[in-house]
KOLLOGU-62847 format. One record per residue (C-alpha): residue number from 1; chain; x, y, z. Coordinates in nm, 3 decimals. Layout:
ATOM pos unit      c1      c2      c3
ATOM NUM    A       X       Y       Z
...
//
This chain:
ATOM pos unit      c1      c2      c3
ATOM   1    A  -8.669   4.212   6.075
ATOM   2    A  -8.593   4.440   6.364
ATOM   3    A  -8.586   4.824   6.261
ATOM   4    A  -8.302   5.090   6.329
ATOM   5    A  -8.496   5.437   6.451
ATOM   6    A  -8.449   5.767   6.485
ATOM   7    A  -8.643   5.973   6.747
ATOM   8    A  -8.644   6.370   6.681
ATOM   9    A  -8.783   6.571   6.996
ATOM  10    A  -8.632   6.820   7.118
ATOM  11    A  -8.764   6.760   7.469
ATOM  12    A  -8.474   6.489   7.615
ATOM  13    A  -8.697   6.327   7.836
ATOM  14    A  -8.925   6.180   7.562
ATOM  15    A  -8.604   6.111   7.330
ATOM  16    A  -8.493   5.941   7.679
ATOM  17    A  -8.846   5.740   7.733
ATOM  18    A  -8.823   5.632   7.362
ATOM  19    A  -8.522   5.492   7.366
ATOM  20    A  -8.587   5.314   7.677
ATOM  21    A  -8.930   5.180   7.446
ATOM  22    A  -8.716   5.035   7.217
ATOM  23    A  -8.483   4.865   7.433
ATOM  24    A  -8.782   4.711   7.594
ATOM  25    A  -8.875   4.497   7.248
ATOM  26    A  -8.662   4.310   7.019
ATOM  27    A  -8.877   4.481   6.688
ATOM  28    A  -8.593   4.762   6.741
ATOM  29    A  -8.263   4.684   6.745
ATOM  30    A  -8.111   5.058   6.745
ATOM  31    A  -8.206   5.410   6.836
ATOM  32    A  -8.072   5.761   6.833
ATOM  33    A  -8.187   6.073   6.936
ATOM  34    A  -8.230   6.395   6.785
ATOM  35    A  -8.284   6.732   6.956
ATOM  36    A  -8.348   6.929   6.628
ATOM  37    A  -8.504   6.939   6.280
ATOM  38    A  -8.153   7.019   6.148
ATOM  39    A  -7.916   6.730   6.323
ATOM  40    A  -8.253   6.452   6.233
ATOM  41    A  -8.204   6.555   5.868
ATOM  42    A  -7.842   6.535   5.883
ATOM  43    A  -7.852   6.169   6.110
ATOM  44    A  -8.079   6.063   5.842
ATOM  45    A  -7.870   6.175   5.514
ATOM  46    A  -7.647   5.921   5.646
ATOM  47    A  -7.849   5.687   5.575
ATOM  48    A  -7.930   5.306   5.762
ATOM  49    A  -8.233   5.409   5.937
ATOM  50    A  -8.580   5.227   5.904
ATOM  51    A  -8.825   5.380   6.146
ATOM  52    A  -8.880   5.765   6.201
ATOM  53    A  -9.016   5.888   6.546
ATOM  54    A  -9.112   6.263   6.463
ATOM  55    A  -9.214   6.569   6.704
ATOM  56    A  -9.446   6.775   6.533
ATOM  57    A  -9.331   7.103   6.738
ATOM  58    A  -8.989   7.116   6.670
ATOM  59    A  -8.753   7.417   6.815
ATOM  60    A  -8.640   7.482   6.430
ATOM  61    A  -8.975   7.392   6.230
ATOM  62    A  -9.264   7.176   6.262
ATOM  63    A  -9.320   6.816   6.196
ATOM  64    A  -9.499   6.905   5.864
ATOM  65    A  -9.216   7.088   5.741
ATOM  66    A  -8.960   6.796   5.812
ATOM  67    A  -9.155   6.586   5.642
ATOM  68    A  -9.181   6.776   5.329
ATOM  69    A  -8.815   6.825   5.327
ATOM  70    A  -8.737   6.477   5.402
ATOM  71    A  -8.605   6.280   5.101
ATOM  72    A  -8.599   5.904   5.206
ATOM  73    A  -8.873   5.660   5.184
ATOM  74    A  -8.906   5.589   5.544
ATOM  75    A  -9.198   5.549   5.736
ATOM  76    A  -9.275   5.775   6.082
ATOM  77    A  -9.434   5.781   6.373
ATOM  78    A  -9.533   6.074   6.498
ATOM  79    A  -9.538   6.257   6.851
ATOM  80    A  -9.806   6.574   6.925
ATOM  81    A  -9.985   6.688   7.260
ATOM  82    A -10.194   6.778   6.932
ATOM  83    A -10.461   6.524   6.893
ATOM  84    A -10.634   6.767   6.589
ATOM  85    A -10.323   6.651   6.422
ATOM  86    A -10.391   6.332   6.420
ATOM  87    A -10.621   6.296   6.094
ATOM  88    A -10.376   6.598   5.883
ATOM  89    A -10.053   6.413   5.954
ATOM  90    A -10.220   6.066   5.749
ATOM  91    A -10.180   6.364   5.448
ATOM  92    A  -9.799   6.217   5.448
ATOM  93    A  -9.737   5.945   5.264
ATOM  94    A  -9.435   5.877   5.505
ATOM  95    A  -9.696   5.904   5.864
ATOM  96    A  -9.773   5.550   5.950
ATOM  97    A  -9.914   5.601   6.300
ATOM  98    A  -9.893   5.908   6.581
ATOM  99    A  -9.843   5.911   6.928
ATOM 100    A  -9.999   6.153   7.148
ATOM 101    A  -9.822   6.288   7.468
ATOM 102    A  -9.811   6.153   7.752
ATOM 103    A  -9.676   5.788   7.566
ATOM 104    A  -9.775   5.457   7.722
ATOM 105    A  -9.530   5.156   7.625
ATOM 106    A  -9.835   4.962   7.460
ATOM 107    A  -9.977   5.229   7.224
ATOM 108    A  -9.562   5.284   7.142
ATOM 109    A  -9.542   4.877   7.022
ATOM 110    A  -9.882   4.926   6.857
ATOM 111    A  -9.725   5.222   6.608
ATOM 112    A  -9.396   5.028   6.573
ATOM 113    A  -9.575   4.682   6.498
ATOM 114    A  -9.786   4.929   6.187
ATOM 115    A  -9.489   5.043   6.076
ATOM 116    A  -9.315   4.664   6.006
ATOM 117    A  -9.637   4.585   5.832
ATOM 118    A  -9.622   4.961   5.618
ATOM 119    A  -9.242   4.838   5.540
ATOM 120    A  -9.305   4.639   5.171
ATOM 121    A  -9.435   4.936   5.064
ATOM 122    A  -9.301   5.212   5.254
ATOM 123    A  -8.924   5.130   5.359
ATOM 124    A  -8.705   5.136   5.059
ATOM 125    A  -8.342   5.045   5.009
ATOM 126    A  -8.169   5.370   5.139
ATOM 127    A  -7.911   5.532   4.936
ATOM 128    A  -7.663   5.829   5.077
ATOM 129    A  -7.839   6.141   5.023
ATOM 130    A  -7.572   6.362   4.813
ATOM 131    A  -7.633   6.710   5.037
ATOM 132    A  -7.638   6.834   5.397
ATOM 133    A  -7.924   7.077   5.537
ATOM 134    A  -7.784   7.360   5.672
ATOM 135    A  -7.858   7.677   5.893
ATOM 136    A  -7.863   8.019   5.782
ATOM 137    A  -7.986   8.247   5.972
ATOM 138    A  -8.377   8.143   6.048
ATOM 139    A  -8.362   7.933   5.692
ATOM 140    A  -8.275   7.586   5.658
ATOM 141    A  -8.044   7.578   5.304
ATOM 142    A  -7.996   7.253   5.160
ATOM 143    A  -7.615   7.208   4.986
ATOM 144    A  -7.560   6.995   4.743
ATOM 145    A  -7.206   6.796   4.748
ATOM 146    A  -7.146   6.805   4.430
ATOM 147    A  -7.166   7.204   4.399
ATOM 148    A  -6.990   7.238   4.723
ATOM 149    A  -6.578   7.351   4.607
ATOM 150    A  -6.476   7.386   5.004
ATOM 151    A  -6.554   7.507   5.322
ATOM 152    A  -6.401   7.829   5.531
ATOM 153    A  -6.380   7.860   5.916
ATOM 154    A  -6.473   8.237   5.986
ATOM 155    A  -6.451   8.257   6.336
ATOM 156    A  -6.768   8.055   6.483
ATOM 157    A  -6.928   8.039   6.113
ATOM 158    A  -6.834   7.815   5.855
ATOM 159    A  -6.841   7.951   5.476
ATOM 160    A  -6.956   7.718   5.231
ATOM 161    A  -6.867   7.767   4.897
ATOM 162    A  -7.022   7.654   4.633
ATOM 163    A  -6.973   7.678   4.174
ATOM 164    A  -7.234   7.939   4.196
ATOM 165    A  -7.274   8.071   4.564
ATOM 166    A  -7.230   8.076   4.936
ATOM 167    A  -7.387   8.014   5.251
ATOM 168    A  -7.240   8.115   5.614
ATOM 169    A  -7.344   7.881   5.895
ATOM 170    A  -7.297   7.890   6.287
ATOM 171    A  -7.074   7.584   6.299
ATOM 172    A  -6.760   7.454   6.395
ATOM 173    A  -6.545   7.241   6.150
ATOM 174    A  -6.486   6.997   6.378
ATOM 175    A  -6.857   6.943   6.337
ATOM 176    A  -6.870   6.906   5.999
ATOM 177    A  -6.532   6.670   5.950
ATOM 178    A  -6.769   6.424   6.163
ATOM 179    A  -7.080   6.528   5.930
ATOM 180    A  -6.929   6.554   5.571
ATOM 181    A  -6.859   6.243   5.373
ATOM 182    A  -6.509   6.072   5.293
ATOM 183    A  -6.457   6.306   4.981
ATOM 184    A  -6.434   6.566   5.220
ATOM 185    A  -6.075   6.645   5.376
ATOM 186    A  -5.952   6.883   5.627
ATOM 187    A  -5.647   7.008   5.453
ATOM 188    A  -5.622   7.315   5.724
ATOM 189    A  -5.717   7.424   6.028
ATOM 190    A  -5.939   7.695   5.835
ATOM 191    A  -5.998   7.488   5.539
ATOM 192    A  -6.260   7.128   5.464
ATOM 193    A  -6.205   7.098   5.057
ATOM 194    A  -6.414   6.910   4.851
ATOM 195    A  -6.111   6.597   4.690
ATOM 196    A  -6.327   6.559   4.365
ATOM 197    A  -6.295   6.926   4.301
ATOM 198    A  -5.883   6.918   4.360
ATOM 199    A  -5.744   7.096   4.009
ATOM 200    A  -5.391   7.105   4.177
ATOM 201    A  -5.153   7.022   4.453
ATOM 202    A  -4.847   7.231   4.478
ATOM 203    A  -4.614   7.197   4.825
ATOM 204    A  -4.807   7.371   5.026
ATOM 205    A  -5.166   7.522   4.903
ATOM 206    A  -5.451   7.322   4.666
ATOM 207    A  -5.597   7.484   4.363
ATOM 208    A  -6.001   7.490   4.315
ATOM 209    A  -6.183   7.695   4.033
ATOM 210    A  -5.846   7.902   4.078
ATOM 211    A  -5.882   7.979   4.433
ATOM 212    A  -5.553   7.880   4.612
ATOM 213    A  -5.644   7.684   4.970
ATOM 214    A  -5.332   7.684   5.245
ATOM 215    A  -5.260   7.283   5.316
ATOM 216    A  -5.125   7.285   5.681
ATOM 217    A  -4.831   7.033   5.748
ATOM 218    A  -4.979   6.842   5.978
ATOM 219    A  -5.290   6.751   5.768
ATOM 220    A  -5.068   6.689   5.434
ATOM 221    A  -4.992   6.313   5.494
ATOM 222    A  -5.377   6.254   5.519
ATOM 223    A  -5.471   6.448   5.214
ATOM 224    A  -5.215   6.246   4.987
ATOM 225    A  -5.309   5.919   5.179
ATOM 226    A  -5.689   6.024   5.095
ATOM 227    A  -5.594   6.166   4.699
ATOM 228    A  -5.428   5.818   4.592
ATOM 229    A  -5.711   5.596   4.691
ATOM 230    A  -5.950   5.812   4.436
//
């Protein structure tokens, strides 16, 4: 079975020579790239991935802590100039093999012909994880859909808010509408509410744990499109 990757580095030449590795051998039959610890958890929440190739110095936190933080059952390949890493990354249940910089195309199929034979054991059927990492400030806060009520646009930040809390996050909503999953509906050009939370809809605002949300008329027919298929 060929594999579906993801390569995290965030130097774009290697996620560039990786990808052309995997085009070069029919083991692989997709790739994406990842310039951050942050967008490779969020590409993998998604789920559909099988192979892992992992940077261990990452611009927002090392390998190790990824792969502590990771959730799924996948198995990865790791990338270091670090050859002392070598023997501490096979402390990871997840670390199948590790490539050390600069990469040669034959050590590469090597690591990804270990990781088909690691896949009875290691790759397991991947479910949607039910939360998105986040940033806050020099933290990475993990959100849980379930708790999330809706999100705010405060200028550049975006306020999560949550049953018990809230988290404010450098980004756009028009990154998180392509992030978020289908329960998740732009109902404003300030507002990203959470359907399975919806108490009430009046004319023109939503009710949530009694907080009253704006819905802007040109995102209305999409919200009652989205609200009858649930």
């Amino acid at each position: 079975m060929s594999l579906r990757c993801l390569v995290i580095d965030d130097d774009p030449l290697i996620g560039d020579l990786v990808k052309h590795f995997c085009s070069k051998t029919d083991k692989i039959s997709f790739c994406i790239t990842a310039l951050s610890a942050l967008d490779g958890l969020n590409l993998l929440s998604a789920g559909g991935l099988d192979l892992i190739f992992l940077d261990y110095n990452l611009p927002d936190m090392k390998g190790q802590e990824f792969l502590e933080l990771m959730q799924a059952q996948i198995p990865v390949i790791m990338i270091t100039s670090e050859s002392d890493f070598a023997a501490k990354s096979y402390e990871y249940d997840q670390v199948v093999d590790f490539l050390v910089k600069p990469l040669s195309f034959d050590r590469f199929l090597k690591a990804v012909e270990r990781a088909q034979g690691s896949e009875p054991e290691a790759v397991k059927p991947v479910i949607k994880e039910k939360s998105i990492f986040i940033k806050d400030g020099t933290k990475l806060v993990r959100v849980d859909y379930d708790e999330l009520l809706f999100i705010k646009s405060e200028g550049n930040y975006a306020n999560f808010v949550q049953e018990q809390n809230q988290t404010m996050s450098l980004m756009s909503m028009k990154d998180l509408e392509s992030k978020l999953p289908p329960d998740f509906i732009r109902v404003h050009r300030s507002f990203i509410v959470n359907a399975k939370k919806i108490q009430v809809i009046l004319q023109d605002e939503i009710v949530i744990k009694d907080k009253r949300i704006p819905i802007g008329e040109k995102y209305k027919a999409e919200l009652l499109k989205t609200i009858q298929e649930f």
